[in-house]
C-alpha positions as CSV (number, residue, x, y, z in Angstrom):
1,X,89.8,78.6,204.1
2,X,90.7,77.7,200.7
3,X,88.4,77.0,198.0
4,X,89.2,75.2,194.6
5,X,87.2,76.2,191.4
6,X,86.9,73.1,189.2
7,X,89.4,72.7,186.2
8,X,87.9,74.5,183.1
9,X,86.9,72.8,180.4
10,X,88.0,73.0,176.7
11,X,86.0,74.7,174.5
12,X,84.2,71.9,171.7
13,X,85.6,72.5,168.2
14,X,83.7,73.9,166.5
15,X,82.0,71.8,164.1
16,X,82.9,72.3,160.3
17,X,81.0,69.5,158.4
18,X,81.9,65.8,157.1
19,X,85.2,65.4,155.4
20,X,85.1,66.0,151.9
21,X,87.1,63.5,150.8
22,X,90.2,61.0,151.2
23,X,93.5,63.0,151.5
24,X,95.3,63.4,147.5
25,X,98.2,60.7,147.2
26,X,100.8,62.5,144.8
27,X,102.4,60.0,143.0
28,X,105.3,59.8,140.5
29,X,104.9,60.9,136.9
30,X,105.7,57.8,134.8
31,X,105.9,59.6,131.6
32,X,109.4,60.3,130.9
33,X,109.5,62.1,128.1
34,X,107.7,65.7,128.3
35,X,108.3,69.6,127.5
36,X,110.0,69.3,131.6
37,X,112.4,67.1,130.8
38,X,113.5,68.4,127.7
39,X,114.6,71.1,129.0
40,X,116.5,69.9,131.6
41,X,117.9,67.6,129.0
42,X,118.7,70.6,127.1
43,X,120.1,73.0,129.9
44,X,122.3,70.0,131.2
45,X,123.7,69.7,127.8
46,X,124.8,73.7,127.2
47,X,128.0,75.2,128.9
48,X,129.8,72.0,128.9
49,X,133.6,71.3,128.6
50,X,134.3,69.5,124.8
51,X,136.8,67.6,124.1
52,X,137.8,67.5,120.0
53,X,138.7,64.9,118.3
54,X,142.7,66.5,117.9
55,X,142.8,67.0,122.0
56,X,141.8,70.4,122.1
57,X,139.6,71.0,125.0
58,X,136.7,74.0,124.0
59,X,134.4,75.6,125.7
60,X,131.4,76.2,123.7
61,X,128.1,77.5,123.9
62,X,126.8,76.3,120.2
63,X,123.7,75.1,119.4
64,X,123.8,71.1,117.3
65,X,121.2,72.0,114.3
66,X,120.4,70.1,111.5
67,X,121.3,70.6,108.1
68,X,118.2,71.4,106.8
69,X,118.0,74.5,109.5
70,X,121.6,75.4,108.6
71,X,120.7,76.0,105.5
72,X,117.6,78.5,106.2
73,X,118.0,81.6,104.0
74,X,118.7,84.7,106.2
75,X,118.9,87.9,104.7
76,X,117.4,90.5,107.4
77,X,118.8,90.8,110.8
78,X,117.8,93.5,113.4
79,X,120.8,94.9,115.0
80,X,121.0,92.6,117.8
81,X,121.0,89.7,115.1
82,X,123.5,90.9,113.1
83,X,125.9,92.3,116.4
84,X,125.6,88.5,117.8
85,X,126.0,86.4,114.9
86,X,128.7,88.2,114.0
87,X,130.2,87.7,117.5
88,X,129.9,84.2,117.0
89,X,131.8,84.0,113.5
90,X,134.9,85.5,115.3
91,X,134.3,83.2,117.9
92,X,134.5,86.0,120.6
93,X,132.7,87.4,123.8
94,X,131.0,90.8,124.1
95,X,130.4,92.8,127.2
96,X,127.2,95.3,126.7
97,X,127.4,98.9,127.6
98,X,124.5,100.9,127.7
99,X,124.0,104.6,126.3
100,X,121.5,106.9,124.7
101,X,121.8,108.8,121.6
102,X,118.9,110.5,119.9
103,X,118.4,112.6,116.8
104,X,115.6,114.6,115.8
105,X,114.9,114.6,112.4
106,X,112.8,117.5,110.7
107,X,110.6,115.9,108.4
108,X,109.3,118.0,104.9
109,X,105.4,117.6,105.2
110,X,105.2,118.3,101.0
111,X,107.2,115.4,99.4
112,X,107.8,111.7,100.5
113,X,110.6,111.3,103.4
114,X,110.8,107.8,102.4
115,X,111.9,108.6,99.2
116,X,114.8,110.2,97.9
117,X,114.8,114.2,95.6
118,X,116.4,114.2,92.3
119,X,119.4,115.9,93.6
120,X,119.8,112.8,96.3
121,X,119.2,110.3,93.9
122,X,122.2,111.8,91.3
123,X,124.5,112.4,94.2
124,X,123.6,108.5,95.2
125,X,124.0,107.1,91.8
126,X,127.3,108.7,91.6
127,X,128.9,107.4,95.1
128,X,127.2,103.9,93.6
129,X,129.3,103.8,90.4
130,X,132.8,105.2,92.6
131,X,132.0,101.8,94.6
132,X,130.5,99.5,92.3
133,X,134.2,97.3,92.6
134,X,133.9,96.7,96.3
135,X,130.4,94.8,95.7
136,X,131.9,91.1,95.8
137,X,130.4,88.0,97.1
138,X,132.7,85.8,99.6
139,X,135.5,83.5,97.9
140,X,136.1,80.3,99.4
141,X,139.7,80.3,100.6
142,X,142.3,78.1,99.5
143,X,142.8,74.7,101.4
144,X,145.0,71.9,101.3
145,X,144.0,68.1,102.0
146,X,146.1,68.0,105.2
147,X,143.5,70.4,106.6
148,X,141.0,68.8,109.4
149,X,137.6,69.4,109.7
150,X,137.4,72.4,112.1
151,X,140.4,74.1,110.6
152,X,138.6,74.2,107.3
153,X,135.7,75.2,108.7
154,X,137.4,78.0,110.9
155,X,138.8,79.3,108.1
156,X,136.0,79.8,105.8
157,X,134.1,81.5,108.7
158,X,136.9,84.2,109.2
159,X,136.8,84.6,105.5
160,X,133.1,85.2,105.7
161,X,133.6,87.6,109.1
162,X,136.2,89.7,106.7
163,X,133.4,89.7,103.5
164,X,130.9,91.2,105.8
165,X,132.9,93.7,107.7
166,X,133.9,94.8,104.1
167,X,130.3,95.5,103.2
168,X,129.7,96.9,106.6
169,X,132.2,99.5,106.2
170,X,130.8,100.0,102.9
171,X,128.1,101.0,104.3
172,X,128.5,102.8,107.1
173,X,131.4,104.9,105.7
174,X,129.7,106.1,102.5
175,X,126.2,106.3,103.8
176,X,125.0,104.1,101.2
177,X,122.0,101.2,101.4
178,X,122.9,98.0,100.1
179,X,120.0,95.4,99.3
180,X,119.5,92.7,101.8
181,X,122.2,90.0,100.9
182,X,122.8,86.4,102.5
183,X,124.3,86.3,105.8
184,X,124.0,82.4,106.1
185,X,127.2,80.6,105.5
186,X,125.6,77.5,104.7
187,X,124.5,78.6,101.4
188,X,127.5,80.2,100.3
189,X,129.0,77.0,100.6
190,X,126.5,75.6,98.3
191,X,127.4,78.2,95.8
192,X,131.3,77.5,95.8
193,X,130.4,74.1,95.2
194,X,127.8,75.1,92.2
195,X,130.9,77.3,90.9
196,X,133.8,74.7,91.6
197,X,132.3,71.7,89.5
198,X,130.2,74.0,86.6
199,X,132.0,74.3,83.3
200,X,129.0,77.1,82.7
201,X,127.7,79.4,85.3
202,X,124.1,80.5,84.2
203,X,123.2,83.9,86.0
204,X,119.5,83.9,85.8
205,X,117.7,87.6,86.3
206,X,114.3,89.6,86.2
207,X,114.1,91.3,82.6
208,X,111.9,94.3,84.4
209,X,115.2,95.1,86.3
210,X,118.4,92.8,85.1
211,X,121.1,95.0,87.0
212,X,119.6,95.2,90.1
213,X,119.4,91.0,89.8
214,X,122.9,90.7,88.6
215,X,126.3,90.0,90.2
216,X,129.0,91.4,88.2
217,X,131.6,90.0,90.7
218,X,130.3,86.6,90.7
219,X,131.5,86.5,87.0
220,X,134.8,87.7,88.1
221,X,134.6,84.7,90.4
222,X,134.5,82.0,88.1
223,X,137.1,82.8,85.8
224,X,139.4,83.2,89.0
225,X,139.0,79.7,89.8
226,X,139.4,78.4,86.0
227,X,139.6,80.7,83.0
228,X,138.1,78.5,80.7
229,X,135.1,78.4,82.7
230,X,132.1,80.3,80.9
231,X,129.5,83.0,81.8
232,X,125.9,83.7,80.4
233,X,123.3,86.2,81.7
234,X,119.6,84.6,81.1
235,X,117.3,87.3,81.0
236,X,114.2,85.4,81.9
237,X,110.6,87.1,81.7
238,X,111.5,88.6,78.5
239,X,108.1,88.1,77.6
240,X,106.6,91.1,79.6
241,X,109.3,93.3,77.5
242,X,108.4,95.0,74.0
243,X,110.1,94.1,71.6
244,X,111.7,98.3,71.9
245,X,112.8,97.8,74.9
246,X,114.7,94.2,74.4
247,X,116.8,96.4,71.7
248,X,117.9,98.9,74.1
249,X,118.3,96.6,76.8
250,X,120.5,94.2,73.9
251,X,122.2,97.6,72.9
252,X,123.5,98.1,76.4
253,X,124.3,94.2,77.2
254,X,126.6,94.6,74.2
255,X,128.1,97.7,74.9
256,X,129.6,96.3,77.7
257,X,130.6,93.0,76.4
258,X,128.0,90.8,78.5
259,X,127.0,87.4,77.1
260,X,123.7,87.4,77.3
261,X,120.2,86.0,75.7
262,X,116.5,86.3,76.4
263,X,113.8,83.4,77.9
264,X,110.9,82.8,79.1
265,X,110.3,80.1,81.0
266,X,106.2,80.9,81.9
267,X,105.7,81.0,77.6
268,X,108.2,77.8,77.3
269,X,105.8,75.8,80.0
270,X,102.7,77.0,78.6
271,X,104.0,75.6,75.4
272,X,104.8,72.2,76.8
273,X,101.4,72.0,78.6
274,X,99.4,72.9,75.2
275,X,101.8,70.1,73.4
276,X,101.0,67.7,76.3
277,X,97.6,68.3,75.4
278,X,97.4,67.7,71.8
279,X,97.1,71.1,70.4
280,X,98.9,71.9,67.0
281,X,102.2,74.1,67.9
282,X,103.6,76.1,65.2
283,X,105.9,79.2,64.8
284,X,104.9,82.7,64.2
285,X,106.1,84.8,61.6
286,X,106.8,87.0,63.7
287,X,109.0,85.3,66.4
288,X,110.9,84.4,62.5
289,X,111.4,87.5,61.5
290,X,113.0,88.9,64.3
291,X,116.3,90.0,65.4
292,X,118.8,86.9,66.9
293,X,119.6,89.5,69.6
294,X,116.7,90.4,70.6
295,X,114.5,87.4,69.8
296,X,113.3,85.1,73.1
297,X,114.7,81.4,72.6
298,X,112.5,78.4,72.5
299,X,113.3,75.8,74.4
300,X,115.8,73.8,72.7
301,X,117.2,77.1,71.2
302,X,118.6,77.5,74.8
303,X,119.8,74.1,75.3
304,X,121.7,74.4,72.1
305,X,123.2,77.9,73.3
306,X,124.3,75.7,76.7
307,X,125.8,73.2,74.7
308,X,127.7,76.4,72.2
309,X,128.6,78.8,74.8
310,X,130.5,75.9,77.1
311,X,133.7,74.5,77.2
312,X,134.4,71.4,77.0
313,X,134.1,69.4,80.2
314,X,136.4,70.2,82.3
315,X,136.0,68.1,85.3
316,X,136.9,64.2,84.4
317,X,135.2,61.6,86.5
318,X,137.1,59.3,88.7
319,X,135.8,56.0,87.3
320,X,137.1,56.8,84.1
321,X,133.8,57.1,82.4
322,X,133.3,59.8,79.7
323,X,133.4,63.5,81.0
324,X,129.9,64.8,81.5
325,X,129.2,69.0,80.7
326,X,127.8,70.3,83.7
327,X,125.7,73.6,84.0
328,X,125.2,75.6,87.3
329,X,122.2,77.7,87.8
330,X,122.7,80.8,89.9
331,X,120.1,83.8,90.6
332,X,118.2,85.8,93.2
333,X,114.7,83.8,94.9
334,X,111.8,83.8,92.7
335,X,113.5,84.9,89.4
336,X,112.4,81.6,87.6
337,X,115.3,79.3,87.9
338,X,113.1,76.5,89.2
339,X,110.5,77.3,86.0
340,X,113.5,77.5,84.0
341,X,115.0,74.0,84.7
342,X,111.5,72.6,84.2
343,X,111.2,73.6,80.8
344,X,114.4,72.3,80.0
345,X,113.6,68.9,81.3
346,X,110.3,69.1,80.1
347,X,108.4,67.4,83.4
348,X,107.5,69.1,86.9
349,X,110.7,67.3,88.6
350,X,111.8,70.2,90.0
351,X,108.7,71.8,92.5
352,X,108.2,75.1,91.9
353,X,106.7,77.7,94.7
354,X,105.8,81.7,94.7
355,X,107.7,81.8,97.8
356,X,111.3,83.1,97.4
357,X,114.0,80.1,98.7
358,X,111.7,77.1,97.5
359,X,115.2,75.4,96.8
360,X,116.8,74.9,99.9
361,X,120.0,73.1,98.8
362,X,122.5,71.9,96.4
363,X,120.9,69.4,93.5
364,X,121.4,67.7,90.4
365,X,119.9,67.5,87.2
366,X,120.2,65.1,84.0
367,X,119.1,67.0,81.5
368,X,120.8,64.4,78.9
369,X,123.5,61.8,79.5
370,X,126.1,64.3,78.0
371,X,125.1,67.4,80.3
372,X,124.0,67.8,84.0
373,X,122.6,70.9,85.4
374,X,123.2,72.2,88.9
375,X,120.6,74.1,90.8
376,X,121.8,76.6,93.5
377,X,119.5,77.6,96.3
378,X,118.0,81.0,95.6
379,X,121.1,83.0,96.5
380,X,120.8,87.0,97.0
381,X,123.5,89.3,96.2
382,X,124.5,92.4,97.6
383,X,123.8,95.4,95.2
384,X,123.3,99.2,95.6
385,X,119.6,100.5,96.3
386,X,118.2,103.9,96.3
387,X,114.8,103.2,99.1
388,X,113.8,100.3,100.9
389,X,110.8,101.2,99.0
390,X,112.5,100.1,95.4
391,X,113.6,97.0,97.5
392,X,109.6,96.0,98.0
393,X,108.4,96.8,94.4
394,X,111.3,94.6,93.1
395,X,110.3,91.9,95.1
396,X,113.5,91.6,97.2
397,X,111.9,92.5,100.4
398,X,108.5,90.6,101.7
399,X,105.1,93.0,101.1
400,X,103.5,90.8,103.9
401,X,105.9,91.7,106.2
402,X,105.9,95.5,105.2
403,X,105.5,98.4,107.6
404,X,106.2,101.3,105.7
405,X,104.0,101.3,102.8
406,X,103.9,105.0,101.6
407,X,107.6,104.6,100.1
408,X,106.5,101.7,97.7
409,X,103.1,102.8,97.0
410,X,104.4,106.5,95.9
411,X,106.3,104.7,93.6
412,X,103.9,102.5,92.3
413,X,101.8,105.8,91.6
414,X,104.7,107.7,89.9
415,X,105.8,105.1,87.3
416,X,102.3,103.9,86.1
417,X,100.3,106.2,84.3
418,X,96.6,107.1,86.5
419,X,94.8,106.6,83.8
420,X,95.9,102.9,83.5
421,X,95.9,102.5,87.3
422,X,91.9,103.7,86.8
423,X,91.7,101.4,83.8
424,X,93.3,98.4,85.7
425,X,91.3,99.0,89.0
426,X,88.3,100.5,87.5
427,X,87.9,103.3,90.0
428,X,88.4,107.4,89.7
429,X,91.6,108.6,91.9
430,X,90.9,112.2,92.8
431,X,93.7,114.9,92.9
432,X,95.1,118.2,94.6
433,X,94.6,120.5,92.0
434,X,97.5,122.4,90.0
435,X,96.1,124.9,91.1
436,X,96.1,124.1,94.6
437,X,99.8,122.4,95.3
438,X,99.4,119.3,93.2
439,X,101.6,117.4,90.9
440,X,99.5,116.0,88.3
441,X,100.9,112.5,90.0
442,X,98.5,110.9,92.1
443,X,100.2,110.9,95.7
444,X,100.4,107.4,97.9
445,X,97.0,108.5,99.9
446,X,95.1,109.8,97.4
447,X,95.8,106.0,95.3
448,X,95.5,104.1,98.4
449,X,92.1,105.8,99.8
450,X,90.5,105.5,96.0
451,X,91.4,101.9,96.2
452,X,90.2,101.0,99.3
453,X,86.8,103.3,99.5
454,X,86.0,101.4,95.8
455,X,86.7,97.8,97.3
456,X,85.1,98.5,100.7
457,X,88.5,98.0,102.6
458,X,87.0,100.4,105.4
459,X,88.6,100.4,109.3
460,X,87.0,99.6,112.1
461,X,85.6,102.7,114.0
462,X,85.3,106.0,111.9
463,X,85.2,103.8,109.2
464,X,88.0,105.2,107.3
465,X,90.0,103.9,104.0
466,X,92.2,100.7,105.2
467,X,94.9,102.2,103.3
468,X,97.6,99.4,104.4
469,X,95.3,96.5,103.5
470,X,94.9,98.3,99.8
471,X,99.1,98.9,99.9
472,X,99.3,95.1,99.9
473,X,97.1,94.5,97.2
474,X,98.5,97.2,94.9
475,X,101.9,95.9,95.4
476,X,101.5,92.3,95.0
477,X,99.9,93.4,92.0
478,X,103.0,96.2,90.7
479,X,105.3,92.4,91.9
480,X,103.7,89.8,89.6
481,X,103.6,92.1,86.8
482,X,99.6,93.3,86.7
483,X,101.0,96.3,87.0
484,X,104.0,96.0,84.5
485,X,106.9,99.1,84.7
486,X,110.3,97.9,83.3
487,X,113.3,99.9,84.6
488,X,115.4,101.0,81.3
489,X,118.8,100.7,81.0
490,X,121.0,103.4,82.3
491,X,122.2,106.1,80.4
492,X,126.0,106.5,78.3
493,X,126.8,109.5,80.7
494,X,125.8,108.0,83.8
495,X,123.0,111.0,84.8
496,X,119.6,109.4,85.8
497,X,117.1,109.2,83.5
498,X,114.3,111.9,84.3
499,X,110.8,110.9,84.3
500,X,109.5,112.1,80.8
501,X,112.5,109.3,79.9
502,X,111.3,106.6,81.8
503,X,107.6,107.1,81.1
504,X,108.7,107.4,76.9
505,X,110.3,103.8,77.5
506,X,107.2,101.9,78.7
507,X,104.8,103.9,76.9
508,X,103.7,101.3,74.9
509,X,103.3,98.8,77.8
510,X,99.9,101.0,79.0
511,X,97.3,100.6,75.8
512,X,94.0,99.1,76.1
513,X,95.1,95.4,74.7
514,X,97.7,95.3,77.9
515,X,94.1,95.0,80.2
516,X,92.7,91.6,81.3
517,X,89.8,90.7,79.0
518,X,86.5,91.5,81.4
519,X,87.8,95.3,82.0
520,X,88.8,95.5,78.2
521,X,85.2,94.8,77.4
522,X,83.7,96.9,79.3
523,X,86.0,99.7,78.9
524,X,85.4,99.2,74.9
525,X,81.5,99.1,75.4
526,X,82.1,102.4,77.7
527,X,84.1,103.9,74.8
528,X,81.4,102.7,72.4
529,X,78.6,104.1,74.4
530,X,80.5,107.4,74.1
531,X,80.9,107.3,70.1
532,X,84.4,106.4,71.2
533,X,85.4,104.5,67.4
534,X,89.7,105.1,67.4
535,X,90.0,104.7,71.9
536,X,93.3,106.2,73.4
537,X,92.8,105.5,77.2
538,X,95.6,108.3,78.4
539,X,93.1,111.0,76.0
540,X,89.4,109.0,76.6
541,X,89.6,107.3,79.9
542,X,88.1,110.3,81.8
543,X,85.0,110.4,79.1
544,X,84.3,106.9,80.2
545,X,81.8,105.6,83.3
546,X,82.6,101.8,84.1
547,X,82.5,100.5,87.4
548,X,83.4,102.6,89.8
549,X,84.5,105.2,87.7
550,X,82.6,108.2,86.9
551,X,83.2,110.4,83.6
552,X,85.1,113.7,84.4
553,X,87.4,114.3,87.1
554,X,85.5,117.1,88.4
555,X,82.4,114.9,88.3
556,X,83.8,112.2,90.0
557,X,85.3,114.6,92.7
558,X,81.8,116.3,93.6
559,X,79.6,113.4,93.3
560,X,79.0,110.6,96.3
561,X,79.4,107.2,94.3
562,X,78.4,105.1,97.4
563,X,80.1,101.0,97.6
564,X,78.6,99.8,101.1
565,X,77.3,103.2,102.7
566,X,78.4,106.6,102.3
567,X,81.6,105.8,104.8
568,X,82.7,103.8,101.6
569,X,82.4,107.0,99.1
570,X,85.6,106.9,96.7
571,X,86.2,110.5,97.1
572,X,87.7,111.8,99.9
573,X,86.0,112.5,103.2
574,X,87.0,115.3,104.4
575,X,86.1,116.9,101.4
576,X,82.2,116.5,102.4
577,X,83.1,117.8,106.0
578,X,84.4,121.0,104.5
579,X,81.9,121.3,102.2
580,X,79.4,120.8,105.2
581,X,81.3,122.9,107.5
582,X,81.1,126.1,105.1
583,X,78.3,125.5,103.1
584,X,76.0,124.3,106.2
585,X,73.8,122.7,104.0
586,X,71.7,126.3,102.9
587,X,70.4,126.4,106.7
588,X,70.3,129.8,107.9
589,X,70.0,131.3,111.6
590,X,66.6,132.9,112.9
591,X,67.1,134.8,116.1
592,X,63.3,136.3,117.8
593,X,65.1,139.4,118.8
594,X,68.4,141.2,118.3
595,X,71.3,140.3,120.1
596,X,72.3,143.6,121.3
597,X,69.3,144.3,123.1
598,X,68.6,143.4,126.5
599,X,67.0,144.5,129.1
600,X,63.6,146.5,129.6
601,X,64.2,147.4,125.6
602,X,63.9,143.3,124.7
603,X,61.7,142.4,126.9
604,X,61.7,139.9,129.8
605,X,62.1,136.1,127.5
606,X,62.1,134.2,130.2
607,X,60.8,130.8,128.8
608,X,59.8,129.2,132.2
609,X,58.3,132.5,134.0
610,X,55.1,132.1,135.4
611,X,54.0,135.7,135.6
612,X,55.2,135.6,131.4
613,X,52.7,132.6,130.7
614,X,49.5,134.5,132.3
615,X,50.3,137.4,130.7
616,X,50.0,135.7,127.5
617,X,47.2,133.9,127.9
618,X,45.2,136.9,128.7
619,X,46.8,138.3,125.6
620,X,45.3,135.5,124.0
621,X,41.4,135.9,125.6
622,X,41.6,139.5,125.0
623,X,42.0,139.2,121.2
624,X,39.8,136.3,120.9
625,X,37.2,138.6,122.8
């Protein structure tokens, strides 16, 4: 007998709640334009087959910029940079191949490894003057009007590969540092076209430093392309100079046979502003009486020397009007060429910017319907340097961008005076004794920490002195000239100066008239306070209290001047935790019983013994008793 179960039944599904909502309907994005597509747009674009316009077919993996972003100063490039842009002037391809290479480098812990002895800096100086002839900036080469487009232009970028293998040689062979030049090609070719059409090249330059601004080559340059084209060397910010140190830098100018005069364009648009503004202008006896070669020129002094010193106009325009004199402006970013041009045309036409590079690209200027000036973007040259550190306090090399900030500032503290860095910064910068290793120079920590403990600049944590935050503000100031140093002009012998030399030369710069007006008053009532009459800051300035400076250097060593806690104390800290460590604030130990003796001969001490705290308290009955 066979018997049949009935069929199984399917287990219920289990029940998970009301559907949440309708199903999503993807539908298609409408907006066409989007960060998506570009791409695509942009990747379809690269890699492709080009045909030019004289049938060559090129492969090409160039990127179509604008003009305004072709003409983007560049004068840093990591090594990858430099390695790829110069792969792309030859028009080449690379293949990578990877290795390791490491050197140790034993460091001196007691001087400055960012900074170079006196017996480096001679030997340096001297492989700079053996090489001085191969610092040239890139000539255009010759062309003829048969030329096309791309030829010309693949021409002047193998000229410009040759220029800067030159300088990379240069380098690399002699171990030398040059200053960071222009590697953009685009604004080379604005200064060929400033040299082909001037009658008058104008190099413009720092008076604190003029050789380290100037371009000896590029005066070579002009006369190649037309003898009777002129050269002058405006020395502009003459006004920060003595009038001392114009004569020896006038002496040396004419030593070696350099056209040259002195400006200033800041004192020539603060005259124009007070003239605007009604005030009566009139001439000093002084600025009179002085020497022609020394003496800064006024505004329409100089355009009278542009109108002496050049030739007559040598380009004749096509239409067959009268020739017109033209003037080309050359120099370095932020030397005052923009300042300069607007106190020759007397009106803010040209806008002028802090930032290096304001000018971007080839302009020009009616000055007068006879004459025509030509501005040149701010153009850097290459030129011989000692440290990257005398790169940043000339201004060549951003401070906002700065890493290494003990080169610079050890400099900073070497060329000015402390007692006119306390007298600037109104704060007491304490130092390793003779006695005890130091210098008598204030070292790049021992600035930096009194800086930054007197303006609170404290880090996070410990609360230690923000040394790099005070680097930047010491070094903007050492840039714009609060802290004025001018660089004197090398010696007949070509031996550096030493330092007694170079201190002799700006001594005059560092007097009590050189402050700004709020810390020469207060310095003067200090001095007066003191029965100070005839002051002389390097002799008095340590007899003075103002600010945050205390009188005496061992006063303000050993006492806690306090700015926002005692974290922010201008002396050193770890002075105070080695004077607390040895001195242990007069506490002395107490012991209740002798080290040495243990046992039954000390006495059981147990503090938590039972049998010890009945003991004592029938000590304690039996003498009450």
């Amino acid at each position: 007998m066979v018997c049949s179960l009935p069929p199984k039944e399917a287990p219920a599904k289990k029940w998970r709640g009301p559907p949440k909502g309708p199903k999503p309907i993807h539908r298609k994005n409408k907006n066409t334009i989007g960060l998506g597509r570009s791409i695509q747009h942009a990747r379809a674009n690269e890699n492709r087959v080009e045909f030019l316009p004289d049938g060559e077919m090129r492969f090409t993996t160039d990127k179509h910029e604008d003009n305004w972003v072709k003409l983007r100063s560049v004068t840093q490039e990591n090594a990858l940079d430099e390695f790829l842009n110069t792969a792309e002037l030859a028009d080449t391809d690379f293949t990578a191949d990877r290795f390791s290479q490491v050197r140790i480098i034993k460091v001196d812990p007691s001087r400055n490894p960012y900074l170079l002895t006196k017996d480096q800096e001679k030997a340096t100086m001297a492989l700079h003057h053996e090489h001085e002839n191969q610092l040239t900036v890139p000539r255009r080469p010759a062309w003829t009007e048969g030329q096309t487009k791309f030829q010309l232009d693949r021409q002047e970028k193998e000229a410009f590969l040759e220029w800067r293998r030159g300088l990379a040689k240069l380098q690399e062979n002699n171990d030398l540092l040059l200053t960071p030049f222009e590697r953009n090609l685009e604004v080379w070719r604005q200064l060929w076209r400033v040299v082909e059409r001037s009658d008058l090249v104008v190099q413009i330059v720092d008076a604190r430093n003029p050789l380290l601004f100037r371009s000896p080559d590029l005066d070579k340059y002009v006369t190649e392309i037309d003898e009777r084209k002129r050269n002058l060397l405006l020395v502009n910010k003459a006004d920060l100079l003595t009038p001392k140190q114009r004569r020896s830098w006038a002496d040396y100018f004419k030593a070696r046979n350099i056209n040259y005069t002195f400006f200033s364009a800041y004192d020539a648009n603060q005259l124009l502003e007070r003239e605007a503004n009604g005030e009566d202008i009139t001439t000093t006896q002084d600025d009179k009486d002085q020497d022609d070669e020394i003496r800064i020129l006024k505004i329409e002094e100089l355009e009278e020397l542009f109108m002496r010193e050049a030739p007559e106009p040598l380009t004749k325009p096509l239409n067959g009007s009268d020739p017109i004199l033209q003037i080309g402006l050359v120099g370095y970013p932020n030397v005052g060429k923009s300042s300069t041009i607007n106190a020759l045309i007397g009106s803010k036409k040209v806008s002028v910017s802090s930032t290096p590079g304001k000018t971007k690209h080839f302009q020009t200027i009616h000055l007068s319907p006879q004459v025509l000036l030509c501005d040149c973007p701010g153009l850097v040259f290459p030129n011989f340097a000692f440290t990257n550190g005398e790169l940043v306090c000339s201004g060549v090399l951003p401070i906002d961008q700065l890493r290494e900030y003990t080169g610079p500032a050890q400099l900073v503290a070497q060329r000015i005076p402390k007692y006119f860095l306390e007298a600037v910064y109104g704060i007491a910068i304490p130092m390793k004794a003779l006695e005890d290793g130091g210098t008598g120079i204030p070292t790049a920590q021992e600035l930096l920490v009194a800086y930054a403990r007197a303006r609170g600049y404290m880090t996070q944590g410990f609360g230690s002195a923000d040394e790099p935050r005070a680097a930047r503000y010491i070094l903007k100031d050492y840039v714009n000239g609060k802290l004025l140093y001018v660089h004197p002009p090398p010696s007949l012998n070509g031996e550096p100066l030493s330092d007694e030399e170079k201190r002799e030369f700006n001594k005059e710069l560092y007097t009590v008239d050189s402050l700004a007006e709020n810390r020469k008053e207060q310095i003067l009532a200090a001095a007066k306070a003191k029965g100070i009459d005839d002051l002389d800051l390097a002799r008095d300035v340590e007899k003075l209290s103002f600010s945050s400076h205390i009188a005496g250097t061992e006063t303000a060593q050993s006492k806690s001047v306090n700015h926002g806690g005692k974290q922010a104390a201008i002396y050193n800290a770890t002075e105070d935790l080695d004077r607390e460590f040895f001195n242990m604030n007069g506490i002395t130990g107490k012991f209740a019983k002798p080290f040495h003796k243990t046992g039954a001969e000390a006495g059981n001490n147990k503090k938590h013994n039972k049998k010890n705290k009945k003991m004592n308290k029938k000590l304690e009955r039996a003498e009450a008793h």
